[in-house]
C-alpha positions in Angstrom: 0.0 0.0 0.0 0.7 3.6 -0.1 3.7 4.5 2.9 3.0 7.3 5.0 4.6 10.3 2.7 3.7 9.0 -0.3 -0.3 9.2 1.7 0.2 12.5 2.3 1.7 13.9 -0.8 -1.2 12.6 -2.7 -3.8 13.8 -0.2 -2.0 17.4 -0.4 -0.3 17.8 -4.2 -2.3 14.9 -6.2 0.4 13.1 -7.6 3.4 10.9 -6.6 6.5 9.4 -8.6 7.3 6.1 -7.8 11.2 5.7 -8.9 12.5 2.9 -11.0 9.5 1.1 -11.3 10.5 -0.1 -15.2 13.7 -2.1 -15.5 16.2 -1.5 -18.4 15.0 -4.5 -20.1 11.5 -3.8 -19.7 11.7 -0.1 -21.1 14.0 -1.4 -24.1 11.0 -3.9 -24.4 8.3 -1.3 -24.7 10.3 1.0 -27.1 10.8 -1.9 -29.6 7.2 -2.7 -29.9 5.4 0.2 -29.2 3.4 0.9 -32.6 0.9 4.2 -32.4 -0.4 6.3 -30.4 -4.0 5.9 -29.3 -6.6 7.8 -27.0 -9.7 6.6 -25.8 -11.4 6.7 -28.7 -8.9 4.7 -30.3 -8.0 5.1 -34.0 -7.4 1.6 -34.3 -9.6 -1.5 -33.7 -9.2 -2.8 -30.2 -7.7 -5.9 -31.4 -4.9 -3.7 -32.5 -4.3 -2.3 -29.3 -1.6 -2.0 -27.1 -2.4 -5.0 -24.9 -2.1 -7.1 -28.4 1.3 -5.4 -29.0 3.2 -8.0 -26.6 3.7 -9.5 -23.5 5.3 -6.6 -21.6 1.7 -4.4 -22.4 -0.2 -7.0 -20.6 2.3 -7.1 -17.7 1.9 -3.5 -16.9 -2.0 -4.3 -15.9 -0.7 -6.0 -12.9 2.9 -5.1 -11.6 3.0 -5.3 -7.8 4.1 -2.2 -6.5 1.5 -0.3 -8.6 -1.0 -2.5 -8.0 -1.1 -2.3 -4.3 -0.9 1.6 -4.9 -4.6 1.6 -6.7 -6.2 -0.9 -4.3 -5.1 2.4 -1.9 -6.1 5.1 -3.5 -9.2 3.3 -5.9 -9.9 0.3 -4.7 -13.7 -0.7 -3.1 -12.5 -0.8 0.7 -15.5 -3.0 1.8 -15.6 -5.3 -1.7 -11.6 -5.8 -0.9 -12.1 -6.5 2.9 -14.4 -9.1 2.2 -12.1 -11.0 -0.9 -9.5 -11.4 1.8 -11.7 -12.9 4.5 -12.7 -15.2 1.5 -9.4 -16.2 0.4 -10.1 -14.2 -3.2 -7.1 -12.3 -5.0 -8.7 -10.5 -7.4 -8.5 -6.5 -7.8 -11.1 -4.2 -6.9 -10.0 -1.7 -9.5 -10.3 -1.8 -13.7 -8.8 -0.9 -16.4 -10.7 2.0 -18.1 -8.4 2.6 -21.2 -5.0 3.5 -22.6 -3.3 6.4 -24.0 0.4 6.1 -25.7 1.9 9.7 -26.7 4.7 8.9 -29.8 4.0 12.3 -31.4 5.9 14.8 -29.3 9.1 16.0 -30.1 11.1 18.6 -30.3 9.5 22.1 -31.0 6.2 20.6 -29.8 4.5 24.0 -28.7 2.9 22.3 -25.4 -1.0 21.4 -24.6 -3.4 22.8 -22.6 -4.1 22.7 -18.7 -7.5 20.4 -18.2 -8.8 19.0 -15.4 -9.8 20.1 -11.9 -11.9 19.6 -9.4 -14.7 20.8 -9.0 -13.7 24.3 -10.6 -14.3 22.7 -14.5 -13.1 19.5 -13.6 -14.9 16.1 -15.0 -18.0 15.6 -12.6 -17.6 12.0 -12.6 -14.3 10.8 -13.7 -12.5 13.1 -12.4 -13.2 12.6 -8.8 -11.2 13.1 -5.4 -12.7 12.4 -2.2 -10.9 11.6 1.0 -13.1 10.1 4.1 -12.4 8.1 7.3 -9.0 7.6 6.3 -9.6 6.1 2.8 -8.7 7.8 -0.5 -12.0 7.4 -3.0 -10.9 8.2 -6.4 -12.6 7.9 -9.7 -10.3 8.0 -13.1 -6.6 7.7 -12.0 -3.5 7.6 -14.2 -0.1 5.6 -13.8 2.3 7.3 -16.9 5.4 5.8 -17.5 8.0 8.4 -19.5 10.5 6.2 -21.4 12.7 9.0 -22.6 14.2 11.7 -19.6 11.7 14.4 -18.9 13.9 17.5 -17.6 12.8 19.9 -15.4 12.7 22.5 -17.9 12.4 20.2 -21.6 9.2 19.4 -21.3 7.1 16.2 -20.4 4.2 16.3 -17.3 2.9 19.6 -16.0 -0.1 19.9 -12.8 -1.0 22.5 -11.0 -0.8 20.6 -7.5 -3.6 21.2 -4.8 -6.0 21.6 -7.7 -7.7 18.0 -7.4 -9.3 20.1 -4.3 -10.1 23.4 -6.0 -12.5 26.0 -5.6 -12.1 28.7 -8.1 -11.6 28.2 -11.6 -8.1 28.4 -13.6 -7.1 31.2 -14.5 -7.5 31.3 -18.6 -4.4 33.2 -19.3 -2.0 30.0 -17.6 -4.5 27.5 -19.9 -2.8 27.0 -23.2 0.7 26.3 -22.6 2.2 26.8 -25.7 1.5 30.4 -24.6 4.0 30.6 -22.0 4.0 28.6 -18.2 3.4 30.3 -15.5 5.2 30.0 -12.3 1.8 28.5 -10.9 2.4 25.1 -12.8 4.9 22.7 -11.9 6.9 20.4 -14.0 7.5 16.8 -12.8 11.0 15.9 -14.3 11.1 12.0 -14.4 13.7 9.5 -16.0 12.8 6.9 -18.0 11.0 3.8 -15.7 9.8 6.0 -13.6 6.0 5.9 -12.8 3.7 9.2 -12.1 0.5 8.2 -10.6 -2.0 10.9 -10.5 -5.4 11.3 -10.6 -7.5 13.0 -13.4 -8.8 15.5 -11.1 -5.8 17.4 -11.2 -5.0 19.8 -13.4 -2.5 19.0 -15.7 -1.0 18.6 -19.1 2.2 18.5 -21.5 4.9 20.6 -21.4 6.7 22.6 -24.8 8.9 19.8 -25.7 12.5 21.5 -26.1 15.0 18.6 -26.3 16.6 16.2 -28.9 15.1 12.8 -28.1 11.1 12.4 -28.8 8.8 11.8 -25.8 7.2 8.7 -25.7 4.9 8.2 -22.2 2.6 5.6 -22.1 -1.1 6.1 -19.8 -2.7 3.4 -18.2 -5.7 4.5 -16.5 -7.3 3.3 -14.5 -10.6 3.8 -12.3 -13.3 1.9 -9.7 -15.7 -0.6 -11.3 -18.7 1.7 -11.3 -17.1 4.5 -13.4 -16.1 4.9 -16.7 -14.5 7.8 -18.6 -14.3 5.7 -22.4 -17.1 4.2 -23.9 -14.3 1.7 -25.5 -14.4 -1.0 -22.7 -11.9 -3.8 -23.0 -13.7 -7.2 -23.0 -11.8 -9.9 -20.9 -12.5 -13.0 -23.6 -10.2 -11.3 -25.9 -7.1 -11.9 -24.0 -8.0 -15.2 -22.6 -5.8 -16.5 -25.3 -2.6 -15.2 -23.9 -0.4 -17.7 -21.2 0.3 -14.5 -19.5 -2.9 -13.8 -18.6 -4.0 -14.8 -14.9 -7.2 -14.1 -13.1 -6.0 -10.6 -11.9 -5.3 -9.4 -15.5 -9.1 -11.0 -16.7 -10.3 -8.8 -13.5 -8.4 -5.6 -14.3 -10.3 -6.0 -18.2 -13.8 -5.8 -16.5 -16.7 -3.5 -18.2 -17.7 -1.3 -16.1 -20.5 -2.6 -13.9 -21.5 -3.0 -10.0 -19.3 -5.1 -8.9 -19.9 -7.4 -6.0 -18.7 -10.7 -5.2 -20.0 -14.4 -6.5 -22.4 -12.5 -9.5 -22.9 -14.7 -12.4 -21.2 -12.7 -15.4 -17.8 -12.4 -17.0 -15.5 -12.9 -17.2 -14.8 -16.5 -16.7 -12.0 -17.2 -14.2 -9.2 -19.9 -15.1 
């Protein structure tokens, strides 16, 4: 789970790094079969998506450290409470889609500041709530940079704090190919690191001002009753794949109300 600082610097800024989570091999790995980009309304058939691209994809739906991270900060508290007392090792968190950025390079102007919450933040995605000493998220992201992000080259900007806001974003500080202001922080990262944060931040990407491209991969993720893409990922089509285990099938879950024992998908090995 989340230690005690890494608790309290997502209560207070929204987003942590989590160091070295990729190893050399795996980041070579992903840069030698990475194909496209896609969004959430992918311009590609899902059976040409990035979990299809190779094994490494699929591993990043499950990796340890991370995992125990959502069931923290988006996890069902009760639903997982009760798997334990019943022996059952399944998540209580899904996959809601994937994003993979090839396109930015250098001389990339920089995007635009979205997000926020509530102050034109997404009312139902986007969500941050904190009660009782559980974290109740809705869409939150894990981006892995596999090229250096410096502090001042470009990669992940947020305005931290903001997943709590009040008052609206300025519209001057919005478009950041317009200039930065001193408001918005950049998060320098190397590549295998991880930057979990969630979508009710505001954020967005850097001007891009150095030699080698950026190429961040975004798997979001969010609690079974919420979804942010209409594209849901349907467990059967991965069933195929030795590498996938009851935890993966779990993560690949429509969206639904999820609650233990309910005949449906998908089917468990």
């Amino acid at each position: 789970m989340l230690s005690e600082e890494q608790r309290f610097l997502f209560d207070t800024r929204g987003y942590i790094v989590i160091p070295d989570v990729l190893s050399d091999g795996q980041i070579k790995e992903l840069k030698a079969t990475l194909k496209n980009s896609t969004e959430q309304f992918p311009p590609v058939p899902q059976s040409e998506g990035p979990l299809h691209w190779g094994r490494i994809w699929r591993d990043l739906l499950d990796m340890e450290e991370l995992s125990s991270i959502f069931e923290d900060l988006i996890g069902n508290p009760h639903l997982r409470q009760f798997k334990l007392s019943q022996g059952i090792d399944l998540p209580t968190f899904r996959l809601d889609h994937i994003n993979v950025h090839t396109h930015i390079e250098k001389g990339f102007a920089g995007g635009k500041l979205h997000g926020g919450h509530p102050a034109g933040g997404h009312p139902v995605a986007g969500i941050f709530n904190y009660h009782d000493g559980t974290f109740f998220n809705g869409l939150t992201t894990v981006a892995f940079e596999l090229f250096d992000t410096e502090p001042n080259g470009g990669g992940f900007a947020c305005i931290p704090g903001t997943h709590n806001g009040n008052v609206a974003i300025p519209e001057n500080w919005v478009d950041l190919s317009e200039g930065v202001s001193e408001g918005v922080t950049r998060v320098a990262t190397k590549p295998g690191d991880a930057v979990i944060f969630t979508e009710a931040i505001i954020h967005g990407t850097l001007p891009w001002t150095v030699d080698d491209p950026r190429k961040t991969i975004f798997y979001k993720f969010s609690p079974h009753i919420i979804s942010w893409s209409a594209d849901f990922f349907d467990p059967e089509d991965f069933r195929d794949y030795h590498d996938m285990d009851n935890r993966k099938l779990a993560i690949l879950e429509p969206p639904n109300a999820r609650y233990p024992h309910r005949p449906t998908l998908p089917r468990w090995r």
